[in-house]
Legacy VTK file of the C-alpha trace (Angstrom):
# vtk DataFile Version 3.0
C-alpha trace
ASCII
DATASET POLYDATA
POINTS 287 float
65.181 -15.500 -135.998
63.374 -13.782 -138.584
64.852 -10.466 -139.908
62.001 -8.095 -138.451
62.350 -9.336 -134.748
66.432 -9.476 -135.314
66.159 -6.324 -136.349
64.340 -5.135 -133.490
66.452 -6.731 -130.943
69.788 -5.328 -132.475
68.014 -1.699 -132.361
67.121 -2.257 -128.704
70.538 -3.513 -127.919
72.187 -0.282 -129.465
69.492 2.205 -127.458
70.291 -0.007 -124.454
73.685 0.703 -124.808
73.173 4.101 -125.715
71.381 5.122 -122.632
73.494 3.535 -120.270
75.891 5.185 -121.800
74.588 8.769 -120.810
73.443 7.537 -117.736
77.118 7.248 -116.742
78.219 10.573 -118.350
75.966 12.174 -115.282
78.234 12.188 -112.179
77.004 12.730 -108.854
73.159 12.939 -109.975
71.773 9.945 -107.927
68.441 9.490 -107.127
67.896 13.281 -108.373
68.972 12.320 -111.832
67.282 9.057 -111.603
63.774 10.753 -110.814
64.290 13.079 -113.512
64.468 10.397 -116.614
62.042 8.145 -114.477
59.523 11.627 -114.806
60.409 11.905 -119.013
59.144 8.622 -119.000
56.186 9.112 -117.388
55.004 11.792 -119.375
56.241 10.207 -122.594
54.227 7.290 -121.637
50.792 8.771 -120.210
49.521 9.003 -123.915
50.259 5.764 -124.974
48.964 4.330 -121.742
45.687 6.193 -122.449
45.046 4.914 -126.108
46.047 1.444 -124.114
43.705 1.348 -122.100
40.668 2.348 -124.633
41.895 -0.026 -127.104
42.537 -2.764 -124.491
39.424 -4.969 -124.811
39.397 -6.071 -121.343
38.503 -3.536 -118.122
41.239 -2.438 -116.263
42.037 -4.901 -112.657
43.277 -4.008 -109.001
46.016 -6.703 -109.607
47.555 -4.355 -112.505
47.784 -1.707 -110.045
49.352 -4.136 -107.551
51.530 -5.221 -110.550
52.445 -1.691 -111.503
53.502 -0.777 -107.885
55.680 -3.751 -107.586
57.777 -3.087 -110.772
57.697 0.691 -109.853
59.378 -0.242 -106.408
61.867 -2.979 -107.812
63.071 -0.099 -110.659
63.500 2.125 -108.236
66.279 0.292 -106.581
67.570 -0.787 -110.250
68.014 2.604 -111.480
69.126 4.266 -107.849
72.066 1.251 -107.622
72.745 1.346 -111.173
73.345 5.061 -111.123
75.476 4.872 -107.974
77.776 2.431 -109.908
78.175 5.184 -112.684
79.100 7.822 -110.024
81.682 5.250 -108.405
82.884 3.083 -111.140
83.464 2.565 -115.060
80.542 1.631 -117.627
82.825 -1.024 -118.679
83.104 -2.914 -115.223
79.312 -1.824 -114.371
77.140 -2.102 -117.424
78.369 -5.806 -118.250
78.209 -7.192 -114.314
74.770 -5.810 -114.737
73.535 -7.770 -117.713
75.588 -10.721 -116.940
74.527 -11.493 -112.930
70.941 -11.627 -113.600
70.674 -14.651 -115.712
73.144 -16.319 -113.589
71.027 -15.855 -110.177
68.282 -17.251 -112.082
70.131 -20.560 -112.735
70.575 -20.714 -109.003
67.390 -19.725 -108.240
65.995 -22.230 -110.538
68.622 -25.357 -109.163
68.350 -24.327 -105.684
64.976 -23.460 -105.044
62.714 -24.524 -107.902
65.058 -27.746 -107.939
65.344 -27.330 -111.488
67.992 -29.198 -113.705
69.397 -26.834 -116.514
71.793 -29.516 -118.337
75.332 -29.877 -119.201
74.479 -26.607 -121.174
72.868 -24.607 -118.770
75.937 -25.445 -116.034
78.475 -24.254 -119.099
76.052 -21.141 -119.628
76.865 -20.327 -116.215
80.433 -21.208 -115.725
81.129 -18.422 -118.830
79.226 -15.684 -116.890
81.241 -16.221 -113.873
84.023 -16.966 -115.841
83.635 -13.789 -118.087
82.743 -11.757 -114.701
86.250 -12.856 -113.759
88.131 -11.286 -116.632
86.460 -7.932 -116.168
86.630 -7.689 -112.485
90.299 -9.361 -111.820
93.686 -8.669 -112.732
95.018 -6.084 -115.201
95.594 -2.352 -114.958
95.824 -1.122 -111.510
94.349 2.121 -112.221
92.211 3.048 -109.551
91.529 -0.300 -108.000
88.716 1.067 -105.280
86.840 2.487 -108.205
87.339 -1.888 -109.444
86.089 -3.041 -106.766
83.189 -0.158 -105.660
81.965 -1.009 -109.911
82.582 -4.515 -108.950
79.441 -4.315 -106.445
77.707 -1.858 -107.967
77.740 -3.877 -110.867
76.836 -7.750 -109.656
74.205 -5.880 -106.844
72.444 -4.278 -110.166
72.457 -7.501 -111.585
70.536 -9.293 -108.562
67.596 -6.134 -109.001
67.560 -6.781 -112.487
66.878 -10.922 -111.683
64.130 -9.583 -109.523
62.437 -6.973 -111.120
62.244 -9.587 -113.974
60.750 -12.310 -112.221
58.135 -9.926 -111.117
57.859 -8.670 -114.530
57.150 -12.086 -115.963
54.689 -12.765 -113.469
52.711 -9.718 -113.992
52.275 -10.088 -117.947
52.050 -13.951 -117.660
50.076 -14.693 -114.476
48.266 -11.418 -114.220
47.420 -10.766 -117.424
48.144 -7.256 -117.263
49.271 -5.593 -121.115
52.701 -4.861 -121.280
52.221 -1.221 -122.187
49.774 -0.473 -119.531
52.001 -1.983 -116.524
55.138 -0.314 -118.459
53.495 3.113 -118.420
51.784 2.479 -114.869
55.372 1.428 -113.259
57.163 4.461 -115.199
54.355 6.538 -113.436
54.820 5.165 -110.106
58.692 5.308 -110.168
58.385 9.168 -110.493
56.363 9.390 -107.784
57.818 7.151 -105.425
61.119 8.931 -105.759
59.488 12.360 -105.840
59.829 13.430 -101.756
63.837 12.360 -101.865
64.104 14.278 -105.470
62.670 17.391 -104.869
63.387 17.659 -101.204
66.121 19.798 -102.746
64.945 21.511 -105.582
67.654 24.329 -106.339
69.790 21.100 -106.960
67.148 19.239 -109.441
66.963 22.671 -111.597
70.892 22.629 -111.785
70.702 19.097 -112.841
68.300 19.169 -114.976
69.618 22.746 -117.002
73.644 20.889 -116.816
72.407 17.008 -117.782
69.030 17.832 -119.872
69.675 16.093 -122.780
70.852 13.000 -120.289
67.594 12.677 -118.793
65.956 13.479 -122.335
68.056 10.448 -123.688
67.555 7.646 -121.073
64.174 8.375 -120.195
62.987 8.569 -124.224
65.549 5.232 -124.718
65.211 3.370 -122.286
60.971 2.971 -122.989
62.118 1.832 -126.534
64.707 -0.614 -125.918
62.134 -1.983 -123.517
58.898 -2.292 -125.809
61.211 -3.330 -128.950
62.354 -6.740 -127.195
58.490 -7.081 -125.845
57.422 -6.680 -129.493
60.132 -9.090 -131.169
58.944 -11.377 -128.513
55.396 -11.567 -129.879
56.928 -12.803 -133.109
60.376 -14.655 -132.226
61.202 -17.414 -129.651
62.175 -16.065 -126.457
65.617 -18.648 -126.558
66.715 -16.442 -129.464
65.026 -12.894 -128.548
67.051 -13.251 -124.753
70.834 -13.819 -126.047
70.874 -11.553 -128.907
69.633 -8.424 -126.626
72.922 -8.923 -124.769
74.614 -8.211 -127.426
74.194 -4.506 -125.361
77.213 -5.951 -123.441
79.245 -5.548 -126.482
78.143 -2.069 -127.634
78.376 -0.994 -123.822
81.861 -2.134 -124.299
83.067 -0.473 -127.062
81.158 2.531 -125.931
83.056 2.928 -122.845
86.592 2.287 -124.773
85.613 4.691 -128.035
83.877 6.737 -126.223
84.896 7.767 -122.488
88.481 6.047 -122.794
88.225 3.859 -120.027
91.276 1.763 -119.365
91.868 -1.815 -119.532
89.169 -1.741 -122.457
90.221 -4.547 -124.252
90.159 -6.856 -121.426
86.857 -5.588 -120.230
85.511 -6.554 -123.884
87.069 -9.906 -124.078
85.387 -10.716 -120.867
81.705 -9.110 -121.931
81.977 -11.528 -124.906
82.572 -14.389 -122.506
79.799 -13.420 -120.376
77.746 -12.790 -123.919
78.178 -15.998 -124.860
77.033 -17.795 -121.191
74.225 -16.114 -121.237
73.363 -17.314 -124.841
73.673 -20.658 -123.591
71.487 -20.363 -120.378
68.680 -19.346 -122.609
69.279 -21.650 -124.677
69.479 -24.626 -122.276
LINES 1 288
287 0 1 2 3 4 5 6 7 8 9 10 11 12 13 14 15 16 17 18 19 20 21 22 23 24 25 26 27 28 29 30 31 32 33 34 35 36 37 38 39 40 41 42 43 44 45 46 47 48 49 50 51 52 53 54 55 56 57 58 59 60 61 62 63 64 65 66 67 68 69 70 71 72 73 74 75 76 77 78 79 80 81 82 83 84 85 86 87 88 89 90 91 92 93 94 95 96 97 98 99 100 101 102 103 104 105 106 107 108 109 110 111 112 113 114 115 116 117 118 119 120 121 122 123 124 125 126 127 128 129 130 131 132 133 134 135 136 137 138 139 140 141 142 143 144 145 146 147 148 149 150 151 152 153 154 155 156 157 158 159 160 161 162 163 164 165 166 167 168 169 170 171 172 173 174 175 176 177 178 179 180 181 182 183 184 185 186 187 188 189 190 191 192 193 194 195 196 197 198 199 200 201 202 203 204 205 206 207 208 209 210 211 212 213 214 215 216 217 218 219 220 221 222 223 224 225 226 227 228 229 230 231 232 233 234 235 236 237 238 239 240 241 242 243 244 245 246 247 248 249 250 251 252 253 254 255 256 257 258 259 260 261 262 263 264 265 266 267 268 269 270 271 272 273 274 275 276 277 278 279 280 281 282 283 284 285 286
């Protein structure tokens, strides 16, 4: 990989980390908290959406609209689930079943309905995930072992949004044609809205959430746009067999974030096992 798109995707992993990270330091905020970053990055976006669209040589379709509302639907349900996994179990359980479960469902997706054959190094790709998933989610410290299990789901159902939202995601910039900005900005847009009634059906709570966990919402709903257009941009100018495994190197960071930082137990084996799934998922997309 060259060193500008490296560089990008180590960046993005770091932010990734970064926001997940406050994302998890916000307990009880729920879809509240989750419309409130969604609505930072909506408003952060509307500019760049704008210049977009008047630089964007070709007129604006239905289909991106169509494509917009899907991805604003499926990241709805990624960031209400993820969030619930914050409030009910560690970052270090969560964040890594997150990254890890999507790339696996694709390999089953792919054998069992696209009757695809991923090779000897596909198969090993996957048996390290759900090896790696394993070490994280099994044995060890019995602190707490509800809060295991309840980050345990959280974690893997997370995972199976993230598989869809980026099938749909590929489909919209590949099939439909629609400019990854424009259907970034569009879905941020219609994430806020779709999650507006719930949000602000109880607005003395949102203003209490949003003076106590400001610079939360400030953080994921600035990062998370970056982490997000730095991979797209690396993959303009890297292969995407080398741009996909080193931007789960987030797994790692995530990882060390949640020992360093919030003092999680059982860290150690938690960051064994996000290695293990690190390195299945380099060899899926690398199969």
């Amino acid at each position: 990989m060259n060193p500008p798109a490296l560089a990008m995707v180590l960046v993005a992993a770091v932010v990734h980390a970064a926001w997940n990270l406050a994302a998890k330091r916000v307990s009880g905020g729920g879809p509240r908290f989750v419309w409130l970053y969604y609505t930072v990055s909506a408003v952060a976006m509307l500019p760049v959406v704008a210049v977009a669209l008047v630089l964007e040589p070709e007129r604006p379709q239905w289909t991106w609209l169509v494509a917009a509302l899907g991805t604003a639907v499926l990241h709805v349900a990624y960031g209400t689930v993820l969030q619930r996994g914050y409030d009910v179990g560690d970052l270090s359980i969560v964040y890594p079943l997150a990254r890890g479960t999507g790339p696996l469902l694709s390999v089953v997706v792919a054998v069992l309905v696209l009757h695809e054959r991923p090779g000897v190094l596909g198969l090993i790709g996957a048996f390290l995930v759900v090896a790696g998933v394993l070490v994280i989610s099994l044995g060890g410290s019995n602190h707490n072992p509800v809060a295991r299990r309840a980050g345990v789901f959280y974690g893997i159902l997370t995972g199976a949004v993230i598989a869809a939202y980026t099938l749909w995601d590929a489909h919209s910039v590949t099939s439909l044609d629609v400019p990854p900005v424009v259907y970034f900005g569009g879905g941020a847009l219609g994430q806020s809205l779709l999650l507006a009634p719930a949000a602000l059906r109880n607005r003395p709570a949102v203003t209490r959430l949003w003076r106590d966990h400001r610079r939360e919402a400030l953080i994921v709903g600035l990062a998370s746009p970056v982490a997000y257009l730095l991979v797209l941009y690396a993959l303009r100018i890297a292969p995407v067999s080398l741009v996909a495994p080193a931007r789960e190197l987030s797994i790692v960071f995530g990882g060390i974030a949640a020992w360093l930082v919030l003092g999680e137990h059982n860290a150690v084996r938690r960051l064994a096992g996000s290695v293990v799934v690190l390195a299945g998922i380099a060899a899926i997309a690398v199969a």
